[in-house]
Jmol script that loads the backbone (N, CA, C; Angstrom):
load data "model"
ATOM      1  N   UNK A   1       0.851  -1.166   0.000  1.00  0.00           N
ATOM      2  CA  UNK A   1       0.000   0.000   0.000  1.00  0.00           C
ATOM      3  C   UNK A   1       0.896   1.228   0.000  1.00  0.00           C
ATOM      4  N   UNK A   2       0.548   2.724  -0.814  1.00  0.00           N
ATOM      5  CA  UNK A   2       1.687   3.552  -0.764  1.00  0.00           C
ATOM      6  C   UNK A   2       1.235   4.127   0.516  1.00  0.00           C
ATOM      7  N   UNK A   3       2.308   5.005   0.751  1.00  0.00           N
ATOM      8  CA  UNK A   3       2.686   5.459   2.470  1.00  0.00           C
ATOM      9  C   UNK A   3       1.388   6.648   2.447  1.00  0.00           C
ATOM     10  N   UNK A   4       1.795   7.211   3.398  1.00  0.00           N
ATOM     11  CA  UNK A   4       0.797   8.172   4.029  1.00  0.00           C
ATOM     12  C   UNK A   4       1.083   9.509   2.784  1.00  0.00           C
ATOM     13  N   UNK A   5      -0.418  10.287   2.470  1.00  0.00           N
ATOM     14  CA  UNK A   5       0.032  11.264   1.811  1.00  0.00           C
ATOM     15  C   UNK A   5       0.139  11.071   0.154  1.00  0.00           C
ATOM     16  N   UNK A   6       0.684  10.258  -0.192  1.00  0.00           N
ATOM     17  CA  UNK A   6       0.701   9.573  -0.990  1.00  0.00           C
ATOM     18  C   UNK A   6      -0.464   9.428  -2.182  1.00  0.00           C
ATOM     19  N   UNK A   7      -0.461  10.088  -3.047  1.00  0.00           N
ATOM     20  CA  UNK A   7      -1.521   9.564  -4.802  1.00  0.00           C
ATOM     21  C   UNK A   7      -1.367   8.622  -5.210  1.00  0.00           C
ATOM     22  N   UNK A   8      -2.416   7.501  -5.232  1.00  0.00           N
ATOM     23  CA  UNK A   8      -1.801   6.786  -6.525  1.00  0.00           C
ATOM     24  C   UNK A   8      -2.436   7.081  -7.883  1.00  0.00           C
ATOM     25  N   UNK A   9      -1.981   7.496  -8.979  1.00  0.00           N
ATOM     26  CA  UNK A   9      -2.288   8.182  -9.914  1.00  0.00           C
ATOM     27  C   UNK A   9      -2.577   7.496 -11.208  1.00  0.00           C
ATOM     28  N   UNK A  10      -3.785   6.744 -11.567  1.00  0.00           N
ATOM     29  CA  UNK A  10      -3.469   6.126 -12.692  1.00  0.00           C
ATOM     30  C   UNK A  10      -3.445   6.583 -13.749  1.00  0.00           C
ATOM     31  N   UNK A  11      -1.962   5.632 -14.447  1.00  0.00           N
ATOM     32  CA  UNK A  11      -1.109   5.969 -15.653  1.00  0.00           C
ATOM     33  C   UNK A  11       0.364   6.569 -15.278  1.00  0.00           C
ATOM     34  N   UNK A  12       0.173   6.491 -13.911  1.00  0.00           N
ATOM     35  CA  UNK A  12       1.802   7.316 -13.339  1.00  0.00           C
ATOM     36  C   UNK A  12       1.308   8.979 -13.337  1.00  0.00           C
ATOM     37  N   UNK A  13       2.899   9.371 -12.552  1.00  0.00           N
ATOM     38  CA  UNK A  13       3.033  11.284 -11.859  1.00  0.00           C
ATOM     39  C   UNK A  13       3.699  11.234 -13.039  1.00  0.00           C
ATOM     40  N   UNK A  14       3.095  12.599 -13.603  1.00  0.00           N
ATOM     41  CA  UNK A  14       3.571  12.525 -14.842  1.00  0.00           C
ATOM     42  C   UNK A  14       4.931  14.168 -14.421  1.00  0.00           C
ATOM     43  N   UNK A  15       5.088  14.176 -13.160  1.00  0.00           N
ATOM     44  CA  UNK A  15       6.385  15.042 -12.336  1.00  0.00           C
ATOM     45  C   UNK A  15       7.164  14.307 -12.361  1.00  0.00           C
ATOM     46  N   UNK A  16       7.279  12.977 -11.302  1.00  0.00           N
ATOM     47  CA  UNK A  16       7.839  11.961 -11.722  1.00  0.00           C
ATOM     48  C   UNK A  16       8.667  11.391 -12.763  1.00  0.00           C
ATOM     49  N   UNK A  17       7.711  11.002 -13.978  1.00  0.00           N
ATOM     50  CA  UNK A  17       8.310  10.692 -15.237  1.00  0.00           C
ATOM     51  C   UNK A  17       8.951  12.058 -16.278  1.00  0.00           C
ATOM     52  N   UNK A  18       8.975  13.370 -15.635  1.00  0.00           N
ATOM     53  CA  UNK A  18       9.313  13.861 -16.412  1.00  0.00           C
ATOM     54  C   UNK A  18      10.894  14.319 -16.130  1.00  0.00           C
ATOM     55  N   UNK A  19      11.148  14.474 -14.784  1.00  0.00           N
ATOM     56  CA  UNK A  19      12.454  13.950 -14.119  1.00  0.00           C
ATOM     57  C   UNK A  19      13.168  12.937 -14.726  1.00  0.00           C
ATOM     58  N   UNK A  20      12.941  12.274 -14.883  1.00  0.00           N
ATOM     59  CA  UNK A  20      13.490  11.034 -15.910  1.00  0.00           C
ATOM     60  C   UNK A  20      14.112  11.144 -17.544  1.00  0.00           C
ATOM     61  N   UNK A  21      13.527  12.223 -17.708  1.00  0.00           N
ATOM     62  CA  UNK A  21      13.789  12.476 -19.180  1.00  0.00           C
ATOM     63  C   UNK A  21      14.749  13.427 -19.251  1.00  0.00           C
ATOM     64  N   UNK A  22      15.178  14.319 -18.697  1.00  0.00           N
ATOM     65  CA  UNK A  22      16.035  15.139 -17.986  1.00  0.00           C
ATOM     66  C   UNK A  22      17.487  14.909 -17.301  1.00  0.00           C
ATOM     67  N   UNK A  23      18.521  16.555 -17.603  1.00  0.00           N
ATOM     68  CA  UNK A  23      19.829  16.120 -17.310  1.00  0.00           C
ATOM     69  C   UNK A  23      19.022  16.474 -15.743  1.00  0.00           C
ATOM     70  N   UNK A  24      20.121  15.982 -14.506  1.00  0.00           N
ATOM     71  CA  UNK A  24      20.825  16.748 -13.379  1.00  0.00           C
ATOM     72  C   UNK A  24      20.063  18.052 -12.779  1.00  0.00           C
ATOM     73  N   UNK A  25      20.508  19.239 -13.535  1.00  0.00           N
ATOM     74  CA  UNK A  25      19.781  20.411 -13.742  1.00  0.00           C
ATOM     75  C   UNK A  25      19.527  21.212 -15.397  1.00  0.00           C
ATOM     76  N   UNK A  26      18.217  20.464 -15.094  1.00  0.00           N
ATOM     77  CA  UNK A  26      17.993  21.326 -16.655  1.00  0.00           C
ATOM     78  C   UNK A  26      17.295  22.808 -16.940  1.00  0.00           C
ATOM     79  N   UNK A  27      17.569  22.908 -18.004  1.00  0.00           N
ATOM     80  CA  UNK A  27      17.023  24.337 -18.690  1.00  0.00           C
ATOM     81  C   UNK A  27      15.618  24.512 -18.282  1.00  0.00           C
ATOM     82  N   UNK A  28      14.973  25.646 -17.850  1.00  0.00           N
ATOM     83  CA  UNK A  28      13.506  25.825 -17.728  1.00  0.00           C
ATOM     84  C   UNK A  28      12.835  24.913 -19.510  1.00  0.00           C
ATOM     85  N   UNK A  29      13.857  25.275 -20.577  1.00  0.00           N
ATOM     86  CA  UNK A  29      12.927  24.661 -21.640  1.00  0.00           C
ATOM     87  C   UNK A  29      12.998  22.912 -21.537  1.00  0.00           C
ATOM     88  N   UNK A  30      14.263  22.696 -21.349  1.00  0.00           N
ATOM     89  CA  UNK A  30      13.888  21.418 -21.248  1.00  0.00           C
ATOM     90  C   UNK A  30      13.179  20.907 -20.031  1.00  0.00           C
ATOM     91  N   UNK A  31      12.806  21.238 -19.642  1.00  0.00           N
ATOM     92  CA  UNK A  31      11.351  21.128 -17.992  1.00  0.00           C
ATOM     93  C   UNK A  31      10.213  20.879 -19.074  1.00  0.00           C
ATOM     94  N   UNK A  32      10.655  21.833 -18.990  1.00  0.00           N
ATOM     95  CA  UNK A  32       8.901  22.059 -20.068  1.00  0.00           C
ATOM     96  C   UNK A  32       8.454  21.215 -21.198  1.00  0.00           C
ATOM     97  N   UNK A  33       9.524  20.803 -21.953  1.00  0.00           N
ATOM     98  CA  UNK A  33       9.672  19.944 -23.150  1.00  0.00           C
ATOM     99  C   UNK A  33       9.201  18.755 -22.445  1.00  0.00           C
ATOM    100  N   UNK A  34      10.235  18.297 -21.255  1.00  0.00           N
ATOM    101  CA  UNK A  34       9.882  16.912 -20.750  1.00  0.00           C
ATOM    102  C   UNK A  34       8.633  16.784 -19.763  1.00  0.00           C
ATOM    103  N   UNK A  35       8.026  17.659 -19.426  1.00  0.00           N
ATOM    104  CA  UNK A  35       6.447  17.599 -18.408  1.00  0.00           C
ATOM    105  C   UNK A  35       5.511  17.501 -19.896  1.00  0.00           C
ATOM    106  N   UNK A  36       5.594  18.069 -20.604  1.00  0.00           N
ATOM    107  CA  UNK A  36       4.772  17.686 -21.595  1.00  0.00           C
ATOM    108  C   UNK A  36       5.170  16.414 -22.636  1.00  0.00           C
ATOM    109  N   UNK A  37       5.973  16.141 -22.684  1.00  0.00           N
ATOM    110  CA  UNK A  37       6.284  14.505 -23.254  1.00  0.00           C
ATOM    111  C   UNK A  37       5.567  13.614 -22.022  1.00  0.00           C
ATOM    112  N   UNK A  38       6.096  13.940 -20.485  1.00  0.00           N
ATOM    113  CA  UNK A  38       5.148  13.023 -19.841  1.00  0.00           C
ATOM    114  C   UNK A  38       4.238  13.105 -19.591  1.00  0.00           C
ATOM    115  N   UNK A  39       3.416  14.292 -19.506  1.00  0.00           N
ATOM    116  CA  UNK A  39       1.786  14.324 -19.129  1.00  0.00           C
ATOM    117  C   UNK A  39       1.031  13.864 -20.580  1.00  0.00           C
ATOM    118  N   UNK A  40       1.704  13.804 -22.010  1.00  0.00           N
ATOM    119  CA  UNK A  40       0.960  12.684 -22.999  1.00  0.00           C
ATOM    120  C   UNK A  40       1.167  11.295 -22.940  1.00  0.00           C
ATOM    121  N   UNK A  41       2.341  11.061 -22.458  1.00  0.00           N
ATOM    122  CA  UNK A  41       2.391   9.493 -22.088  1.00  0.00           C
ATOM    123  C   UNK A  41       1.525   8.821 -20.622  1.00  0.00           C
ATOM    124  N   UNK A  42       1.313   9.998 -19.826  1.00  0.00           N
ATOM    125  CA  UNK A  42       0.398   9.631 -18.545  1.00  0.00           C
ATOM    126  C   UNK A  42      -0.642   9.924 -18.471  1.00  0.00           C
ATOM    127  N   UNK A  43      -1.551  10.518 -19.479  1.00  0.00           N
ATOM    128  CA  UNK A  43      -2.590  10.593 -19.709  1.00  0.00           C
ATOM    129  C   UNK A  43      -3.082   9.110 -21.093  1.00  0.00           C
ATOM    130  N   UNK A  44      -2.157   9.211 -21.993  1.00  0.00           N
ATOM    131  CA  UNK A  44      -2.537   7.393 -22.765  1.00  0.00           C
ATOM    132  C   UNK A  44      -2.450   6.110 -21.897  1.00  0.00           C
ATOM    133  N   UNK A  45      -1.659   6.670 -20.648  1.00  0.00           N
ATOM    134  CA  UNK A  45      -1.284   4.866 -20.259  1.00  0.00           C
ATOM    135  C   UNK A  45      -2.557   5.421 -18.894  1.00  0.00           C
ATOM    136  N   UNK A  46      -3.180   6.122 -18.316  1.00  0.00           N
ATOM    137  CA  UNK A  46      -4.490   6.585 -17.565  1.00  0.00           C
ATOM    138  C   UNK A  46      -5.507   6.091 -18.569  1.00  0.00           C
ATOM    139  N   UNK A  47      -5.924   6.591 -19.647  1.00  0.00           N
ATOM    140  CA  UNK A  47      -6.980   6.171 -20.662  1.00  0.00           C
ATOM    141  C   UNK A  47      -6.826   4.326 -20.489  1.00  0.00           C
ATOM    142  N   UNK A  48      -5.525   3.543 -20.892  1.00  0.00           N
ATOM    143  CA  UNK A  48      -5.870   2.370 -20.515  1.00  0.00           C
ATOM    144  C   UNK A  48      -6.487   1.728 -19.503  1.00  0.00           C
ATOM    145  N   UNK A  49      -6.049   2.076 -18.363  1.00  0.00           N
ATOM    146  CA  UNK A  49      -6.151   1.730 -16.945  1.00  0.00           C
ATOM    147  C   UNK A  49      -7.859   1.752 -16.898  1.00  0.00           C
ATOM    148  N   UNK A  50      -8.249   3.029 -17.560  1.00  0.00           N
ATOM    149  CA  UNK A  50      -9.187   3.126 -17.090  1.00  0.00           C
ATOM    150  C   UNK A  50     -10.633   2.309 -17.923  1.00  0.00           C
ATOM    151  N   UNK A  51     -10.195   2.313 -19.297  1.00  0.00           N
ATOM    152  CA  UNK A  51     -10.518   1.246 -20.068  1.00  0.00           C
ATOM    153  C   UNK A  51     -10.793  -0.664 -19.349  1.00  0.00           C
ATOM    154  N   UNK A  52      -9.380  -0.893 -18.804  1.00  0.00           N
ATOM    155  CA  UNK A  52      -9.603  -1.977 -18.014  1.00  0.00           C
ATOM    156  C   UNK A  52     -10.086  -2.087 -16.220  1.00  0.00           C
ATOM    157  N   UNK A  53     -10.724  -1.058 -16.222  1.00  0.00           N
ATOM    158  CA  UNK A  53     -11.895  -1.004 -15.140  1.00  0.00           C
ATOM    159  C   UNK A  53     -10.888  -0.541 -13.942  1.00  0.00           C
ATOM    160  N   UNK A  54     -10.200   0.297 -13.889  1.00  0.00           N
ATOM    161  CA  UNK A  54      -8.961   1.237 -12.876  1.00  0.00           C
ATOM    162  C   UNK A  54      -8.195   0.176 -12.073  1.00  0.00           C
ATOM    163  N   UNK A  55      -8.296   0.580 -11.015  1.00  0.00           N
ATOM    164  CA  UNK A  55      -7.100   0.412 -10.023  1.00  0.00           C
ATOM    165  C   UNK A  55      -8.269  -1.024  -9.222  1.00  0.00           C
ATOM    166  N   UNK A  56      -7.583  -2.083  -9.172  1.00  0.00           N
ATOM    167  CA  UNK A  56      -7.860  -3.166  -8.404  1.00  0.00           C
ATOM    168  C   UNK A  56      -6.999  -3.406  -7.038  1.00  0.00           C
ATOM    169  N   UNK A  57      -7.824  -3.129  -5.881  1.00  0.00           N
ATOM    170  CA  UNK A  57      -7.027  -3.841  -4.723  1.00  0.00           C
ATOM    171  C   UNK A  57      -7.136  -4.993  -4.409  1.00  0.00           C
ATOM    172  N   UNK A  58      -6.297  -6.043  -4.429  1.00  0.00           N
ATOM    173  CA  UNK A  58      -6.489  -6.887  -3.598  1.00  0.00           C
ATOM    174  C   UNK A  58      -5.724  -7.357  -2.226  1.00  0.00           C
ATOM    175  N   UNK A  59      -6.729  -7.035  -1.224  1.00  0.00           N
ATOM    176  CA  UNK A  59      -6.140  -7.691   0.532  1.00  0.00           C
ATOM    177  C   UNK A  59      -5.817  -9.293   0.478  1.00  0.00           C
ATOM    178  N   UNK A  60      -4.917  -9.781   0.863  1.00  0.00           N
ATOM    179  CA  UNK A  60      -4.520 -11.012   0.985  1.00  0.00           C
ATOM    180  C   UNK A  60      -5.048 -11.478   2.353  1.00  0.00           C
ATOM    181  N   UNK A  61      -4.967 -10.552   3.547  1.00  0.00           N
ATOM    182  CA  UNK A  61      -5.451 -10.535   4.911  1.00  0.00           C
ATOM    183  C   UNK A  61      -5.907  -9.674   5.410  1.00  0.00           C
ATOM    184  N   UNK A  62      -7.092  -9.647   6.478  1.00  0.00           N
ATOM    185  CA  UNK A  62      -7.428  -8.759   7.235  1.00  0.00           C
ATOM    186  C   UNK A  62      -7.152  -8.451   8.592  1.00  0.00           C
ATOM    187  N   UNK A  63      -7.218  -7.438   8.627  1.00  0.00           N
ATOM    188  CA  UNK A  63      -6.255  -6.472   9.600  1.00  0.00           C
ATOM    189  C   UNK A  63      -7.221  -6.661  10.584  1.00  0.00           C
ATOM    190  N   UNK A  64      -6.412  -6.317  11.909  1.00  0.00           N
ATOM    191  CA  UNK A  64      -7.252  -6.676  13.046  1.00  0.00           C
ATOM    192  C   UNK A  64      -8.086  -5.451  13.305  1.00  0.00           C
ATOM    193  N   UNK A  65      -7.452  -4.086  12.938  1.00  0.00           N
ATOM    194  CA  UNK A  65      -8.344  -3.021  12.759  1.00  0.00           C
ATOM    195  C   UNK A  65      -8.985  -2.579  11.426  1.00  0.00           C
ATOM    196  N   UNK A  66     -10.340  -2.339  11.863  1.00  0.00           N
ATOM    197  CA  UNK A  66     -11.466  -2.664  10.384  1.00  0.00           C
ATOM    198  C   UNK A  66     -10.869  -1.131   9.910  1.00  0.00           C
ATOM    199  N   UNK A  67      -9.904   0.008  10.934  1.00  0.00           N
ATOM    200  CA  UNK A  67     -10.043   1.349   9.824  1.00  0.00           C
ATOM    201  C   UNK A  67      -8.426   1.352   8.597  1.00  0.00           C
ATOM    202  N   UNK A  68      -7.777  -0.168   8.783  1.00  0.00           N
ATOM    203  CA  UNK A  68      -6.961  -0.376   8.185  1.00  0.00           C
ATOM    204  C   UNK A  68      -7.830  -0.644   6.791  1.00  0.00           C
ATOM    205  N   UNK A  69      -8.244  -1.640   6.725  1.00  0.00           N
ATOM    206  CA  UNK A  69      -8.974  -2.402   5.920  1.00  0.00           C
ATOM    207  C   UNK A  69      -9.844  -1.683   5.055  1.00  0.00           C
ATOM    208  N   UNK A  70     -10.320  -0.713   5.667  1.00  0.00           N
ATOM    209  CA  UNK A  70     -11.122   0.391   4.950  1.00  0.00           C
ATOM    210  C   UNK A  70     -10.202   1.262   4.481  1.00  0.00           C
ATOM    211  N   UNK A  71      -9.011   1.634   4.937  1.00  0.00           N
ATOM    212  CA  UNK A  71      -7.939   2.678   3.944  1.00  0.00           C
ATOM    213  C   UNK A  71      -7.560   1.748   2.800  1.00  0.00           C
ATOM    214  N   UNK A  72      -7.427   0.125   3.003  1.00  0.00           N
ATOM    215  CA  UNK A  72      -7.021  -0.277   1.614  1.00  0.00           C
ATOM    216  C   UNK A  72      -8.187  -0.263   0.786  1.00  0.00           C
ATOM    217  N   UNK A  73      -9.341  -0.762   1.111  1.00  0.00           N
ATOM    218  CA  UNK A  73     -10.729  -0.496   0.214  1.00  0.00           C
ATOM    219  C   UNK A  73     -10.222   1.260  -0.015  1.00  0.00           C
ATOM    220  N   UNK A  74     -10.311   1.929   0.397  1.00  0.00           N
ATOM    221  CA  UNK A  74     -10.099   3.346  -0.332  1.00  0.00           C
ATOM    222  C   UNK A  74      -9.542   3.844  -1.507  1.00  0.00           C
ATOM    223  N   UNK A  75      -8.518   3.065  -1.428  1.00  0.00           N
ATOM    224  CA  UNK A  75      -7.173   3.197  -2.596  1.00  0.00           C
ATOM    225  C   UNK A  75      -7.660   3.058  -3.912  1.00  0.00           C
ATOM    226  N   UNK A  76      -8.584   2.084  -3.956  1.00  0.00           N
ATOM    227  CA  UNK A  76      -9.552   1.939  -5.337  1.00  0.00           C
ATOM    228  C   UNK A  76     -10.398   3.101  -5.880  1.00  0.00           C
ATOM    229  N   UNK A  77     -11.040   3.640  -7.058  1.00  0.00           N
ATOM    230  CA  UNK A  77     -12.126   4.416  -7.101  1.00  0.00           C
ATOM    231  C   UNK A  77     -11.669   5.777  -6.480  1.00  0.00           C
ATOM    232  N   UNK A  78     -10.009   5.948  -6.569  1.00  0.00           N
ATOM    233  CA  UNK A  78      -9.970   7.683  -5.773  1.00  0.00           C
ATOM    234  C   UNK A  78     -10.329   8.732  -6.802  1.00  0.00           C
ATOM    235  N   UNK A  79     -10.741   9.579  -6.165  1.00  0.00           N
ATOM    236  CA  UNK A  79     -11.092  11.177  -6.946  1.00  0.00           C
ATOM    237  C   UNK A  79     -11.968  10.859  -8.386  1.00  0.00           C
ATOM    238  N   UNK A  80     -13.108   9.760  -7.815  1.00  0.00           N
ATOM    239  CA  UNK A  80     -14.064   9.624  -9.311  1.00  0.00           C
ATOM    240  C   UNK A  80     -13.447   8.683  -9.925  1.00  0.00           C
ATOM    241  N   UNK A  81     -12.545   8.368 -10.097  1.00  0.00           N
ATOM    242  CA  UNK A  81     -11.758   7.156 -10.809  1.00  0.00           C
ATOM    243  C   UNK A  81     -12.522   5.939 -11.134  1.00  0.00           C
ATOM    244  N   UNK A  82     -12.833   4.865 -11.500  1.00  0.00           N
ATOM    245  CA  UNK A  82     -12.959   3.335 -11.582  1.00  0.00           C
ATOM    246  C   UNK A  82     -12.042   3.044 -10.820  1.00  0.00           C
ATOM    247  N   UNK A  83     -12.742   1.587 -10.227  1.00  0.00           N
ATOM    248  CA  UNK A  83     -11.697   0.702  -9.233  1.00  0.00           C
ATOM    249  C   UNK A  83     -12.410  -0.362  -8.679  1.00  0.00           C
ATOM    250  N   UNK A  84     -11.663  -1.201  -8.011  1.00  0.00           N
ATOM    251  CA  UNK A  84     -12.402  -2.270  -7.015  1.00  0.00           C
ATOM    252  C   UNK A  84     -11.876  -2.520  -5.976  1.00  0.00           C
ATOM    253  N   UNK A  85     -12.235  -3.583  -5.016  1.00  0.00           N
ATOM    254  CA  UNK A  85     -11.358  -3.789  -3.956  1.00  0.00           C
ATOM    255  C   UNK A  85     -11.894  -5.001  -3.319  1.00  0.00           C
ATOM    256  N   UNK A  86     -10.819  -5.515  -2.904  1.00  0.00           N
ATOM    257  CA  UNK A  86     -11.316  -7.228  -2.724  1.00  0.00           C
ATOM    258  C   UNK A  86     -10.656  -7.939  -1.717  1.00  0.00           C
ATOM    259  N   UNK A  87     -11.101  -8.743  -0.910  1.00  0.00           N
ATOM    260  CA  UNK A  87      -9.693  -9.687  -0.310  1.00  0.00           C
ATOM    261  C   UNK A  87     -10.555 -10.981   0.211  1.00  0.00           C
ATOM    262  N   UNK A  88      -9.230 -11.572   0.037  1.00  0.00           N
ATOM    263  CA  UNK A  88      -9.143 -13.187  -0.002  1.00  0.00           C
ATOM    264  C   UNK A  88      -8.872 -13.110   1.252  1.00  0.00           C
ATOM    265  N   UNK A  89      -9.900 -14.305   1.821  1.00  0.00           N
ATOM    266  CA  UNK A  89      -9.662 -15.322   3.358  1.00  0.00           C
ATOM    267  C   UNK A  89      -9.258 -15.956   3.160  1.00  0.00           C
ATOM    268  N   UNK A  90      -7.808 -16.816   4.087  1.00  0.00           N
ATOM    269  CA  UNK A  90      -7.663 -17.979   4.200  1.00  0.00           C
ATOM    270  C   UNK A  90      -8.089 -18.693   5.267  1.00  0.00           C
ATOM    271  N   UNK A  91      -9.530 -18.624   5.476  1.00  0.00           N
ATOM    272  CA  UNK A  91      -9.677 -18.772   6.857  1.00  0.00           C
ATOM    273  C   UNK A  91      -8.900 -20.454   7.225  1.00  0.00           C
ATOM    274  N   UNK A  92      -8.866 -21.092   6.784  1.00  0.00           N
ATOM    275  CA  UNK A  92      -8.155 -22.441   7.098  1.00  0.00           C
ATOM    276  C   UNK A  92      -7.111 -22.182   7.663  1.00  0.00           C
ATOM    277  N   UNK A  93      -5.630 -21.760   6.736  1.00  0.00           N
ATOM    278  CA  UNK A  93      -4.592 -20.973   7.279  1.00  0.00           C
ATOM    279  C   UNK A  93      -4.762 -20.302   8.359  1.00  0.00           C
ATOM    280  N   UNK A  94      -5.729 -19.664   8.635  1.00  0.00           N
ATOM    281  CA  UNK A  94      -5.621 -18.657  10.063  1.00  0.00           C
ATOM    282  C   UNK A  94      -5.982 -19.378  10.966  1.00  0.00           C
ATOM    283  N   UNK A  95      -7.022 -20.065  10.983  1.00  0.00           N
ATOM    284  CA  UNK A  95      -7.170 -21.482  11.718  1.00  0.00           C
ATOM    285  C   UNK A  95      -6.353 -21.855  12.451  1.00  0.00           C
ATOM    286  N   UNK A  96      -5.508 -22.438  11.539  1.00  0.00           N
ATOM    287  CA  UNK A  96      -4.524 -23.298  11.778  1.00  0.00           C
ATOM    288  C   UNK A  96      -3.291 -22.421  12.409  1.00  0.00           C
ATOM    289  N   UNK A  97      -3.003 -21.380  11.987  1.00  0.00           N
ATOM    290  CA  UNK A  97      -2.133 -20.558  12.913  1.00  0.00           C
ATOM    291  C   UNK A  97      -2.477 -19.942  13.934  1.00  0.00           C
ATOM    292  N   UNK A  98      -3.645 -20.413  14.089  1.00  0.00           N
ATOM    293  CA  UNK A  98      -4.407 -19.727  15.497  1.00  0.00           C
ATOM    294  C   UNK A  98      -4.322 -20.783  16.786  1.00  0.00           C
ATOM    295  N   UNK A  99      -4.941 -22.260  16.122  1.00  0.00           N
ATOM    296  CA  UNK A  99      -4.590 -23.148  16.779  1.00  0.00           C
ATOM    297  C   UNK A  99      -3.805 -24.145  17.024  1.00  0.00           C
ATOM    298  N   UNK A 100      -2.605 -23.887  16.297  1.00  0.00           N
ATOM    299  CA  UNK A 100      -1.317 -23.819  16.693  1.00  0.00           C
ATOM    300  C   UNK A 100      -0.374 -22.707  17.471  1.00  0.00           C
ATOM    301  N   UNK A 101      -1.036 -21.705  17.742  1.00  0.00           N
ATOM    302  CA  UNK A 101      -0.613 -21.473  18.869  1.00  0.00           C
ATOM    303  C   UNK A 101      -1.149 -21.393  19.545  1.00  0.00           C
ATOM    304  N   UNK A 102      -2.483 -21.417  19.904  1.00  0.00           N
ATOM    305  CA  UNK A 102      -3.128 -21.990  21.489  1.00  0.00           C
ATOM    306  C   UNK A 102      -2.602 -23.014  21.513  1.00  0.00           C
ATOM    307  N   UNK A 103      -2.268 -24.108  20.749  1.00  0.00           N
ATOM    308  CA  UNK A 103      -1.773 -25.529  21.131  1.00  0.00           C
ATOM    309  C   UNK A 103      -0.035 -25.015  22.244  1.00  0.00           C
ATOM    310  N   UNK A 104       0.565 -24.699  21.250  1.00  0.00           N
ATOM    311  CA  UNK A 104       2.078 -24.174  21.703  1.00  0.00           C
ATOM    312  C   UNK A 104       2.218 -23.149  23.284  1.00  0.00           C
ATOM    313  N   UNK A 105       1.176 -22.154  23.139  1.00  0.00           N
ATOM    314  CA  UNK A 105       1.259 -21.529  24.527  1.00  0.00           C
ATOM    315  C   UNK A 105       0.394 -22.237  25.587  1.00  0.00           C
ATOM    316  N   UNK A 106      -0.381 -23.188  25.166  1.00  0.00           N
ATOM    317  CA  UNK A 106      -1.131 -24.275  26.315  1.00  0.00           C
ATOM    318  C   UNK A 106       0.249 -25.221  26.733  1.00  0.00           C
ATOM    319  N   UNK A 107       0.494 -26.000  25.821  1.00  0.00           N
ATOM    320  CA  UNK A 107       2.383 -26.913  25.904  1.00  0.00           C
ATOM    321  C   UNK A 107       3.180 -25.999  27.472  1.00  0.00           C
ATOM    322  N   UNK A 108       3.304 -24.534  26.616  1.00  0.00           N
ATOM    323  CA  UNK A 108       4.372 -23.847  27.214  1.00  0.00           C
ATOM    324  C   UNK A 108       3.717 -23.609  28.135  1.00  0.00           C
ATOM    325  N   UNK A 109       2.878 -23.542  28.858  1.00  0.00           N
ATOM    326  CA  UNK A 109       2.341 -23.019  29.943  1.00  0.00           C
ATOM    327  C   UNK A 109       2.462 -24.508  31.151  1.00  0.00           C
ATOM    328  N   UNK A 110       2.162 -25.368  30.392  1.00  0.00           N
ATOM    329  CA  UNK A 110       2.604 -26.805  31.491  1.00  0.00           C
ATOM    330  C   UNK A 110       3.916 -26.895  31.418  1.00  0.00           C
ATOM    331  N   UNK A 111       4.693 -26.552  31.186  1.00  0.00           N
ATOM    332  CA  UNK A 111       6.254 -26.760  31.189  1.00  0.00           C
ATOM    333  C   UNK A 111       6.864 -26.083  32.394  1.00  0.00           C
ATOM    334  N   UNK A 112       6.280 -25.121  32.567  1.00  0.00           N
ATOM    335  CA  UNK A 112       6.133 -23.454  33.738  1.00  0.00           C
ATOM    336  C   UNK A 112       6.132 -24.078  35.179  1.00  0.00           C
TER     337      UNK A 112
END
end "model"
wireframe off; spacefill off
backbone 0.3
color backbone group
């Protein structure tokens, strides 16, 4: 998930990619040359994204706090966008790592 503060922007920061195209310290023209080479390449590769139905989250696990879980559901669908958001249980797996360790701290507790 990106950090706090943080856009995720689909098609890419087209600030970002325009840094990239660029010496060190460049000329105000070449700024300019390269923000507009990238804001047409981040606006075609946005048009895709959005074509294939935006930004998909998927949670692998859920968080023990539901306002985690709801910031990753967020990330989808920002600022009007398309998106989804989804997550997979393993409830078996958790199960099983649940009661394996009640098994292990019950053990360790008769050992005491």
């Amino acid at each position: 998930m990106a950090g706090r503060g943080t856009d995720i922007l689909l098609g890419g920061n087209p600030k970002f990619l325009a840094k990239t195209f660029v010496d060190e310290e460049p000329t105000e023209e070449a700024l300019e040359k390269a923000s507009q080479k990238a804001l047409a390449i981040v606006q075609k590769e946005k048009e895709k994204v959005i074509q294939l139905g935006g930004l998909h989250v998927l949670g692998t696990e859920r968080h023990e706090a539901r306002r985690i879980d709801n910031q990753l559901r967020g990330r989808s669908g920002r600022q009007g966008d398309p998106g989804s958001s989804g997550f997979i249980s393993l409830w078996r797996t958790t199960l099983e790592d649940f009661w394996l360790r009640e098994d292990f701290e019950h053990h360790e507790s008769l050992g005491n």
